[in-house]
C-alpha positions in Angstrom: 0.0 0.0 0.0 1.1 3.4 -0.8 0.8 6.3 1.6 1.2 10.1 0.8 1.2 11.3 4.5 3.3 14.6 5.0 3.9 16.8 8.3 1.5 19.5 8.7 -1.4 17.9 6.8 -4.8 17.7 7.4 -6.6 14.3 7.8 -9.5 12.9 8.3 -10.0 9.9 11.0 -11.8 6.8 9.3 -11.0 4.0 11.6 -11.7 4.2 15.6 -12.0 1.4 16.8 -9.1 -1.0 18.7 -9.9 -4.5 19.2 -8.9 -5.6 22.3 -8.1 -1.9 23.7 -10.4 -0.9 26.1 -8.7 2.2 27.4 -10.1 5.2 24.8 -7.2 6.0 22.2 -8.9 9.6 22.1 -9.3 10.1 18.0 -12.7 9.9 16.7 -14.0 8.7 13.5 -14.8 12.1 11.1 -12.5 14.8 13.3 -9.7 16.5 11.4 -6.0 16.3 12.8 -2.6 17.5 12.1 0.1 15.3 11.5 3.0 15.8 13.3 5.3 13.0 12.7 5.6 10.5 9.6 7.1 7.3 9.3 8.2 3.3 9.7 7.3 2.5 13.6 7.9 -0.5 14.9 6.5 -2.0 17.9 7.3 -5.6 19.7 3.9 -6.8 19.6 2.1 -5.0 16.4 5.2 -5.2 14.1 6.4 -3.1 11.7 4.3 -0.3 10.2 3.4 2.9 8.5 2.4 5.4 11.5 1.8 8.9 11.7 1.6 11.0 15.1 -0.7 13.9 15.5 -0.6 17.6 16.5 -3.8 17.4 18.2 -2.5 14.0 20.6 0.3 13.0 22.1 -0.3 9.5 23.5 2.4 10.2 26.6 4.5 7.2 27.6 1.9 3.7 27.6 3.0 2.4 30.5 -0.6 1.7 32.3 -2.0 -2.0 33.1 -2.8 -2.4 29.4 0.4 -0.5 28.1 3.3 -1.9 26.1 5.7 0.5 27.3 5.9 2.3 24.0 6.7 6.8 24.5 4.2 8.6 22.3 3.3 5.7 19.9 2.0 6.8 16.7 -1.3 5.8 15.6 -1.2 3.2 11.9 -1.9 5.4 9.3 -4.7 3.4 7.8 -6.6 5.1 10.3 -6.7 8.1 8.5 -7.0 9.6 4.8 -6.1 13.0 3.6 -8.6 15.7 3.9 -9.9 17.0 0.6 -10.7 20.4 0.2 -13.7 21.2 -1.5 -11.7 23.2 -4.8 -15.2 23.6 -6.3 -17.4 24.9 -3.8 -16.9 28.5 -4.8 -17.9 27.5 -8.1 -21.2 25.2 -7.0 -23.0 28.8 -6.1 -23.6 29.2 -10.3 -25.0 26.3 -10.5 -28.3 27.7 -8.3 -28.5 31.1 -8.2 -29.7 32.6 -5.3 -31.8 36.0 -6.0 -30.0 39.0 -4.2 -33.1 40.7 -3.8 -35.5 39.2 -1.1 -38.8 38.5 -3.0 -41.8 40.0 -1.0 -44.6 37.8 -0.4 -47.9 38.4 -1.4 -50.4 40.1 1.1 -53.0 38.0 2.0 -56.7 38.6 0.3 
């Protein structure tokens, strides 16, 4: 799989959910983040993969009763897709005019 992650993009959160986790990983599916940090993580029990930290988060040390010991571990980027900026929606607005002029109703009989 190819990923086009880059610090200080926007992205959008698609994938919430940790099997297994039951302490909350605090992204939420549809919010916007910052990404911070880019690159090849590796982990002793989750392996090797493509991770991106975020501006918005910093995961701290997880050293709890679930933890793996892991400082600030960065969250697979699978979890997330770039946001897209709506280019066009200046341009949607000709489509259906609005009137400028407010359009008096009629005065009842």
């Amino acid at each position: 799989m190819s990923y086009d992650f880059h610090v200080g993009q926007k992205v959008v959160c698609i994938d919430d959910t940790f099997k297994h986790v039951s302490i909350d990983q605090g992204i939420r599916k549809g919010e916007i983040y910052t990404i911070r940090w880019v690159g090849e993580y590796t982990h002793y029990i989750d392996g090797t993969f493509f991770g991106i930290k975020l501006q918005e988060i910093d995961r701290g040390n997880d050293d709890g009763p679930e933890g793996y010991g892991a400082a600030d571990m960065p969250f697979r980027a699978t979890r997330f897709r770039p946001l897209v900026e709506d280019k066009l929606k200046s341009l949607r607005g000709l489509l259906t005019p609005t009137p400028t002029k407010k359009i008096k109703e009629k005065e009842k009989v």
